[in-house]
Structure formats: C-alpha cells, structure tokens
C-alpha positions as CSV (number, residue, x, y, z in Angstrom):
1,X,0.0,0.0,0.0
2,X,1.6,3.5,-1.0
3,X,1.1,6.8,1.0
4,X,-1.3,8.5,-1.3
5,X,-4.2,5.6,-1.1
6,X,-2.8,5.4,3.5
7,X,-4.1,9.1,2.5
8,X,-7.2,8.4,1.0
9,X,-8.2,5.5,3.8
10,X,-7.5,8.6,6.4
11,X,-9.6,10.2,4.9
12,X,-12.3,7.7,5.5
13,X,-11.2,6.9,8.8
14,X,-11.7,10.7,9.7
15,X,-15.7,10.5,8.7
16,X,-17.3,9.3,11.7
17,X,-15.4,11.1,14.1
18,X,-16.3,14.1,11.8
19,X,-20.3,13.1,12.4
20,X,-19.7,12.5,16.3
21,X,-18.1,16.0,16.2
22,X,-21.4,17.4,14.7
23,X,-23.3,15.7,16.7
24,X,-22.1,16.2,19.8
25,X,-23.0,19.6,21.8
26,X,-20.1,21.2,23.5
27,X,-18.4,24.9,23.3
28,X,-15.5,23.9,20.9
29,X,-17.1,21.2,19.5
30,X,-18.1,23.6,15.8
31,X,-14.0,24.5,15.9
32,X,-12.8,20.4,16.7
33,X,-15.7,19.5,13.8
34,X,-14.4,22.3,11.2
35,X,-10.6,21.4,12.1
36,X,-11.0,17.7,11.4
37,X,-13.2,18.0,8.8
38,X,-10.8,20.4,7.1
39,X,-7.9,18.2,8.0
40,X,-9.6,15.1,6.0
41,X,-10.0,18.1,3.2
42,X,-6.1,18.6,3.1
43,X,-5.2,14.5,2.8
44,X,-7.5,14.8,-0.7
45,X,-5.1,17.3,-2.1
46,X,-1.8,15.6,-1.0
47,X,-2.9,12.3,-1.9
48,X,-3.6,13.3,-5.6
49,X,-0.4,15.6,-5.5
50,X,2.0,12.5,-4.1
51,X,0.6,10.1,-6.4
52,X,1.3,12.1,-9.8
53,X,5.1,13.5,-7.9
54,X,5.9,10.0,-6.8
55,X,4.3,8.0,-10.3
56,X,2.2,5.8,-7.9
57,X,-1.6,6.6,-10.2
58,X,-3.3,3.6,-9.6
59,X,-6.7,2.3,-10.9
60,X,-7.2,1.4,-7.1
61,X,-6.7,4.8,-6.1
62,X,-8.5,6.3,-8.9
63,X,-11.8,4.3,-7.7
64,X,-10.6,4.9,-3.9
65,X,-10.4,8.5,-3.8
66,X,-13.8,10.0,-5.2
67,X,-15.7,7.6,-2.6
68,X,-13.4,8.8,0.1
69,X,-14.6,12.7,-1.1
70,X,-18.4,11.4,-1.2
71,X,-18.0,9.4,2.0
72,X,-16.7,12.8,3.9
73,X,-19.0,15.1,2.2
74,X,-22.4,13.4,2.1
75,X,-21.7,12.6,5.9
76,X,-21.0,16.0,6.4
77,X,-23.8,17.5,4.7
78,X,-26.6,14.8,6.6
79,X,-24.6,15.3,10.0
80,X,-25.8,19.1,9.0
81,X,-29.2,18.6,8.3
82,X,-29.4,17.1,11.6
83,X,-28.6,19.7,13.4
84,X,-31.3,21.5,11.2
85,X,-28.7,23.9,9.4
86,X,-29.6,23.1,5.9
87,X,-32.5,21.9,4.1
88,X,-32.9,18.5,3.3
89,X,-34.5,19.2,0.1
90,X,-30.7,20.2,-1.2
91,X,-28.6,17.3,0.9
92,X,-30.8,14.8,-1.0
93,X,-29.8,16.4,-4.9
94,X,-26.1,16.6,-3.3
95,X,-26.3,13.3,-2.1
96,X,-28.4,11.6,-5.0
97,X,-25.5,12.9,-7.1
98,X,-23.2,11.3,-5.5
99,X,-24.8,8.1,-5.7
100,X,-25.6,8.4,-9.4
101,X,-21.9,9.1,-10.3
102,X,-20.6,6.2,-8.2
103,X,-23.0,3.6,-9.9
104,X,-21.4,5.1,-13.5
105,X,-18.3,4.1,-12.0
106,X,-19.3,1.1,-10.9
107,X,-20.7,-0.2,-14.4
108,X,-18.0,1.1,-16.2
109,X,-15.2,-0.5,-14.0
110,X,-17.2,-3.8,-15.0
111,X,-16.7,-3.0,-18.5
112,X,-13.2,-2.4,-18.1
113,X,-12.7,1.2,-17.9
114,X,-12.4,3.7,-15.2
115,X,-14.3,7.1,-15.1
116,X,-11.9,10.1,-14.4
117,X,-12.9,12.6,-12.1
118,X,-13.0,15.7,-14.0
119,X,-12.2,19.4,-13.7
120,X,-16.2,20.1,-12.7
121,X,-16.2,17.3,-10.4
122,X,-13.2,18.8,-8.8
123,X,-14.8,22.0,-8.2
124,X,-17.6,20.5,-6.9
125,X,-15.6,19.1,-4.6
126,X,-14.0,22.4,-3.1
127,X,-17.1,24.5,-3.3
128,X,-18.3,21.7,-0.9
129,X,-15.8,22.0,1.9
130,X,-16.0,25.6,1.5
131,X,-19.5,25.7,2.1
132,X,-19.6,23.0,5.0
133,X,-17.1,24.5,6.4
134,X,-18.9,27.9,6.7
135,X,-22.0,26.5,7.7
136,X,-21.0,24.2,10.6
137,X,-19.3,28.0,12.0
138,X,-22.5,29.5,11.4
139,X,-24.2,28.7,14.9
140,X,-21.1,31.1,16.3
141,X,-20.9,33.4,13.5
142,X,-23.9,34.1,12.6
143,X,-23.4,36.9,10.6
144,X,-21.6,34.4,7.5
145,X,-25.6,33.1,7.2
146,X,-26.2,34.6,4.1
147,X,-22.8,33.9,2.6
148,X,-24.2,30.0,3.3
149,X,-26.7,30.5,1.3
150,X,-24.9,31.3,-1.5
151,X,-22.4,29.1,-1.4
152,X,-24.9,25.9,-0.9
153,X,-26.6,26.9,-4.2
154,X,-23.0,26.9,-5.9
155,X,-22.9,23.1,-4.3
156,X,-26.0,22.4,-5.6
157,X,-25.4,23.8,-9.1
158,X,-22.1,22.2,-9.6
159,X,-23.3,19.1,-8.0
160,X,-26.1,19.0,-11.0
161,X,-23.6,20.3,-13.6
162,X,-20.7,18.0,-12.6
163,X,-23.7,15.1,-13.1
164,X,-24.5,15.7,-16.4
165,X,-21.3,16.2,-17.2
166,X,-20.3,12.3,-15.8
167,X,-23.2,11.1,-17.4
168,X,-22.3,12.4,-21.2
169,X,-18.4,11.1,-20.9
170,X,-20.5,7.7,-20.1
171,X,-22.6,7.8,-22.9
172,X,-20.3,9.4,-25.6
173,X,-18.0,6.5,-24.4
174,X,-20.6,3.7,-25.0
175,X,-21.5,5.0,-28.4
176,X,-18.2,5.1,-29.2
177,X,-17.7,1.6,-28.4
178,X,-20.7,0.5,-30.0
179,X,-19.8,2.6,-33.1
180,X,-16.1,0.7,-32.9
181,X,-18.2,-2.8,-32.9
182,X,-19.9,-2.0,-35.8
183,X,-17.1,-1.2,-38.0
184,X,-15.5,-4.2,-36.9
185,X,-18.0,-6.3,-37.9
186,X,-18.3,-4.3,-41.2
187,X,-15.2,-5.2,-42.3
188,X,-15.8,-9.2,-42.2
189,X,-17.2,-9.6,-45.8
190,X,-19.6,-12.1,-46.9
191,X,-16.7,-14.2,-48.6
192,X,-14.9,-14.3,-45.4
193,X,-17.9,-16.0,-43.4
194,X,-18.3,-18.3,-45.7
195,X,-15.1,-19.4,-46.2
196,X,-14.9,-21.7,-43.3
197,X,-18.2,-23.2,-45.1
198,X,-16.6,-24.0,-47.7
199,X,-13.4,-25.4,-46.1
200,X,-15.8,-27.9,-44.4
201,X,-17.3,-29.2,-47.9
202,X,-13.9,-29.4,-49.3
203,X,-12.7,-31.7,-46.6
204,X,-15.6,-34.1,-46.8
C-alpha cells in the first residue's frame, strides 16, 4: 500500500469522528468538527499531489479517492441537516448525485474502464468544503448566514452540472464503443464468413 491511497483510507477513517463532532453539543465542539473535517479536506489534495510526484496513479486509487470525497462530504452535509442547518430538500440532490456518479463508476469498471474525475467534479468538490465549512461555524458566526446560502446553491449547481457532465463522458464513451463494434464487424465480408463453409465441404 503507498502513502497517497494510506491518505485516501485517512480520509475515511476521519468520517465518523467528523459526524460525532457534529453531533455532539459542547463549546468547541463547531471548531474540533471544522478542524477535522478540514484536516480530511487537506489529505485529498496531498494524496492526488503524491501520487502524480511519486508515479504511484493507480486504478485502485482512482476508484478509492472520489468515494473517500463522497463518503466525507455526504456525511457531512446529513450530520448538518441534523442539526437542522440546511435543508434536506438540497442534501438529497447533493447526495443523490453522488450516488448516481458512483454507480457510473461502478458499471463502467465492470466493462473495463475507469471514469476520471473531471475538472467540474473537482470544483464540486472544493465548493463543498467551502460551504460545510462555513455553515457548521455558522451557529457562532452568525453573521456568514447569508454567505451559506450562496455558497450551498453553488454546491448544488455544480453538483447538477458535474452530473450531467459524468453522465455524457459515459454515454459518448458507450457509443463510441458500440460505433467501434460496428465497424469491426463491417469489415468481415460475406466471402470471409463463408469461407470456413466452404473449407468444411472441401474436406468431406
């Protein structure tokens, strides 16, 4: 196991105590929940930065990392509407996203390709620790409320945007693979299929 996918397991290990963080009612307990939570933010960015410095890219790490980001995020974001500091309405469209682009993963690793996380997917990603971040110190600051607002409909626009985007490299890639099929089998002529045909009479 390298140190960028120790990282990205970190990174999971960090969630729960994250969620007990948010959960739990104490003083400090906002500052403990937004230094953790930004601490699990940091191991994304080294992780990806080590493994292109060091060459150590992996497919395991590819498919590691963005459920690492969803795992920290989503728990984040329903840890948040717990505490009744969001709507749910927008943690299930965040959240549904998520769920959506992991199953793309999921069917295209069984057909033997891996789905990138792009440069929208990435933003995604850093608009949402940006806004989590300012919500969860909104309880003590309250005057950043209606700069949470506008950063959870950023999270919710690029989460939609970042979707569609996913979903078109998946289809665009299918057709293409269907397209490369076809040609394939357009170049088998009638003369070679019925050549082994023939082979078989001339033997008997």
């Amino acid at each position: 196991m390298n140190l960028p996918i120790s990282l990205t397991l970190l990174r999971i290990f960090f969630v729960p105590l994250v969620v007990v963080l948010l959960l739990t009612k104490g003083e400090t307990m906002d500052l403990w929940a937004v230094g953790v939570f930004l601490l699990a933010a940091v191991t994304d960015l080294l992780d990806g930065y080590l493994a292109r410095k060091r060459a150590q890219i992996t497919t395991l790490g590819i498919l590691l990392d963005p459920i690492a980001d969803k795992l920290l995020t989503s728990a984040a974001f329903i840890s948040l509407v717990q505490i009744q500091l969001i709507p749910a309405w927008m943690v299930v469209i965040i959240v549904g996203r998520e769920f959506a682009v992991s199953g793309l993963r999921s069917i295209a690793a069984a057909e033997g390709w891996v789905l990138e996380p792009s440069e929208l997917g990435k933003t995604k990603m850093v608009s949402q620790v940006v806004a989590i971040t300012f919500i969860i110190l909104e309880r003590r600051y309250p005057f950043v409320h209606p700069l949470d607002e506008v950063l959870l409909w950023m999270v919710v626009l690029f989460a939609v945007a970042s979707a569609v985007q996913y979903f078109w490299k998946f289809w665009k890639h299918l057709d293409e693979r269907v397209k490369h099929r076809a040609s394939r089998r357009s170049l088998v002529t009638p003369a070679d299929e019925k050549a082994p045909e023939e082979k078989d009479v001339a033997t008997h």
